[in-house]
N, C-alpha and C positions, 0 to 999 in steps of 0.2 A: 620554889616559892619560899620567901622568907618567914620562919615560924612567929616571927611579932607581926605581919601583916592580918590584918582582920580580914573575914568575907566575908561583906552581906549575903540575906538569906536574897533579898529582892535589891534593883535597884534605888540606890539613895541619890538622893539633891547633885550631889556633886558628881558621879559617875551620869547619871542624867545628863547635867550641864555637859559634861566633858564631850559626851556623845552630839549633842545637837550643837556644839563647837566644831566640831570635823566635819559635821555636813552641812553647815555653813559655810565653812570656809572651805567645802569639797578637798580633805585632806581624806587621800588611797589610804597611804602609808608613812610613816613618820621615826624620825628618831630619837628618844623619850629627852636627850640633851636637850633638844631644839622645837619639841613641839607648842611649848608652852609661847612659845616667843610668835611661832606661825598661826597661832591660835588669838592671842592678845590677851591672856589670860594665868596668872599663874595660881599654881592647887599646893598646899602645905601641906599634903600629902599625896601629891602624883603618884609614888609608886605605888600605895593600897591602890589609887581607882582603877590602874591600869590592871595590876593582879585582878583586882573581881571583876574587869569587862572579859580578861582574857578569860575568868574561871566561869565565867554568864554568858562565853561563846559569842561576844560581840566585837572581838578583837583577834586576831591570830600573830602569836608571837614568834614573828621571824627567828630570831635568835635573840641574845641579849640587847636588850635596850633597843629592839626595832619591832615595827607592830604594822601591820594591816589591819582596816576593818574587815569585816567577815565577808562581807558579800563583794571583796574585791577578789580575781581571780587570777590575772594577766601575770603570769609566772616568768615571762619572759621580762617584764619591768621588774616586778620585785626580786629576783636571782642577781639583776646588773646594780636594784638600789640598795644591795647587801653587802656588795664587793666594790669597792674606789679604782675607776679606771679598767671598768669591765665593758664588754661587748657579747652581745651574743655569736658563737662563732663555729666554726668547723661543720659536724655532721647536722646540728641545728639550724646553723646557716644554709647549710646548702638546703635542707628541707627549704627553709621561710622564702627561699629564691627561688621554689621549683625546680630545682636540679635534680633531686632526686626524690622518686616514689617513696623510697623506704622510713619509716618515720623512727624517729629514735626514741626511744624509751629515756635517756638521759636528757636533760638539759645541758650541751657544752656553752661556758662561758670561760672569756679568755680574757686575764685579768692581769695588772703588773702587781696585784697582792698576793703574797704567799696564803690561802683559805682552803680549808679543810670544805670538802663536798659536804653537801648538807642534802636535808628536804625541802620542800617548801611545796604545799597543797599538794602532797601525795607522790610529788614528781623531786625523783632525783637528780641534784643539781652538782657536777662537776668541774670546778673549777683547774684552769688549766694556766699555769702561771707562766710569764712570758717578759721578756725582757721591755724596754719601755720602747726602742729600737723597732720591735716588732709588733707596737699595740699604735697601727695607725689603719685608712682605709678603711674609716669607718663613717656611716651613715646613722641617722635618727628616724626614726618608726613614729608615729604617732605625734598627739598633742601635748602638751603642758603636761599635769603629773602622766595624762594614762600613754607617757611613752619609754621608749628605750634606745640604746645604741645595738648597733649589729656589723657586720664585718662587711663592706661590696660585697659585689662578686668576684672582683678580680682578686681580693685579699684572702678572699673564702678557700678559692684553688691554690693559692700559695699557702694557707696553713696548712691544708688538708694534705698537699704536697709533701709539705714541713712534715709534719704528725699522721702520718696514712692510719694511725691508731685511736685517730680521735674521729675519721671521716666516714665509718660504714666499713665499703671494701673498694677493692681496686677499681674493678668493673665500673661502680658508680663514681668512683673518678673520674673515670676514659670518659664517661658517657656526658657528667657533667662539663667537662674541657670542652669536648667539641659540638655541644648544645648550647652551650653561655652566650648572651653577648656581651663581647671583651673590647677593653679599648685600649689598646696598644701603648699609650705614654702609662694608661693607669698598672699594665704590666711589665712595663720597663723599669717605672718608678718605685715599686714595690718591690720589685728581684732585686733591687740595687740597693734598697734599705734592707732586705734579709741575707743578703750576702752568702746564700746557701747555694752554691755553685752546682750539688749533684742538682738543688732540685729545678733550678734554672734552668740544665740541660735537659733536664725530663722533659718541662713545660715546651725547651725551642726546639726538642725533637717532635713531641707530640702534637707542635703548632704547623713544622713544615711539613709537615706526613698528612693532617687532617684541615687544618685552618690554614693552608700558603697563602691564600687570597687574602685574606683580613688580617693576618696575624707579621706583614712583609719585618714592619719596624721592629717588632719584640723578638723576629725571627735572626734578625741582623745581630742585636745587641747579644743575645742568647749565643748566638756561633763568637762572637767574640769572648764570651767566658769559657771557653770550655778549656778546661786544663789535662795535663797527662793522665790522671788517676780515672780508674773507669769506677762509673756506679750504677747500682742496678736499677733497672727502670721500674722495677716495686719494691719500693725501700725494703718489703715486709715477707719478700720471697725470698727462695733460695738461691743459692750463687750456682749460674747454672744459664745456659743460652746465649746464644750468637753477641757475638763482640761488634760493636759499630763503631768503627774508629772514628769517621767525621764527627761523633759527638761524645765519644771516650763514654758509652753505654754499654750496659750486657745487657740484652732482650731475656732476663728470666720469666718473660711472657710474650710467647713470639710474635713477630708484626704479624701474622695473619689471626692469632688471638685479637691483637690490639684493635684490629682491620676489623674484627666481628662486633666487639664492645663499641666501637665506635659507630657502627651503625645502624648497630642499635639503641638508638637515640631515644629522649622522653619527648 
């Protein structure tokens, strides 16, 4: 807080105003450039009223120059309206789609902005920065302001792929792959914008071993990438397990591990 800004002891006239301005015009959250203009109202001293709403606990200061009112909570909007060209994604995602039990203490958002993890209501939010290439495959949640964007589900399994360090653990990968409903052009279209060849072959190994029925098209295009180099089918294990040429994989988790995770389904 700047040392010339004043604080009222109580609310004044113009923090008053400013307040039943925002819930008027039903403004969540705002960014101090642009509120005045979403408001129809301009203040000759915006930044004191916003320091004494934020210091009289009627505002919560995202970060610089962005604000919540206090009784807004929806963390998953306000993490994506902090960061330009964010989604909610990875081990988040897979929770908000049911894919998996386990809940994350982290908020992952996946963003083409280089941002430093923050807080926001108590929940830490980690952002995961990613090329523009691979910020597509996404969906919208809710209404007007009380919404956000979030990753499918087909785009969900290909970060997590991508990044197995943002998704939980392996297990709840297997389990999520062959519980999801996947739709084949949306997995085709996606492998082919990530260009990630081990994790392509992970995905058309683990689609013709558990999904052959539903998975035929993405299984075809998937045996078409696969190149000389082998890679392990958990990015995040040790090099170590049975070699499968037809998809140039090492099982450092063996199919009868894979065979058990996978049927044990949610």
């Amino acid at each position: 807080m700047a040392d010339s800004v004043y604080i009222s002891k109580n609310l004044d006239e113009q923090q008053l105003q400013f307040m039943k301005l925002l819930e008027a015009y039903e403004v969540l959250y705002f960014n101090m450039q642009n509120i005045e203009q979403q408001i129809g109202k301009s203040f000759n001293n915006l930044n004191e009223i916003l320091e004494n709403l934020v210091d009289k606990e009627l505002l919560i200061r995202l970060e610089r120059s962005k604000y919540a009112v206090n009784n807004y909570s929806n963390t998953n909007v306000l993490a994506t309206f902090i960061s330009k060209n964010s989604s909610i994604a990875y081990w988040s995602a897979l929770h908000y789609h049911n894919l998996t039990e386990r809940f994350p203490n982290i908020l992952f958002v996946k963003t083409t902005q280089r941002k430093r993890d923050t807080q926001i209501l108590g929940t830490t939010v980690k952002f995961i920065t990613v090329k523009n290439y691979k910020n597509i495959g996404i969906q919208h949640i809710g209404y007007g302001a009380d919404s956000f964007k979030i990753t499918d589900v087909e785009m969900t399994l290909i970060d997590c792929f991508d990044q197995p360090r943002y998704a939980g653990d392996f297990e709840d990968l297997i389990k999520a792959f062959v519980s999801a409903k996947l739709t084949n052009s949306k997995l085709v279209a996606y492998a082919k914008a990530y260009n990630n060849i081990a994790v392509t072959k992970r995905l058309g190994f683990l689609a013709e071993h558990f999904r052959a029925e539903q998975l035929k098209s993405f299984i075809k295009f998937a045996k078409s990438k696969v190149n000389k180099k082998y890679s392990l089918i958990d990015a995040g294990g040790l090099e170590q397990g049975e070699f499968v040429s037809q998809w140039k994989l090492r099982l450092n988790v063996s199919y009868d591990n894979l065979k058990a995770m996978a049927q044990n389904t949610y």
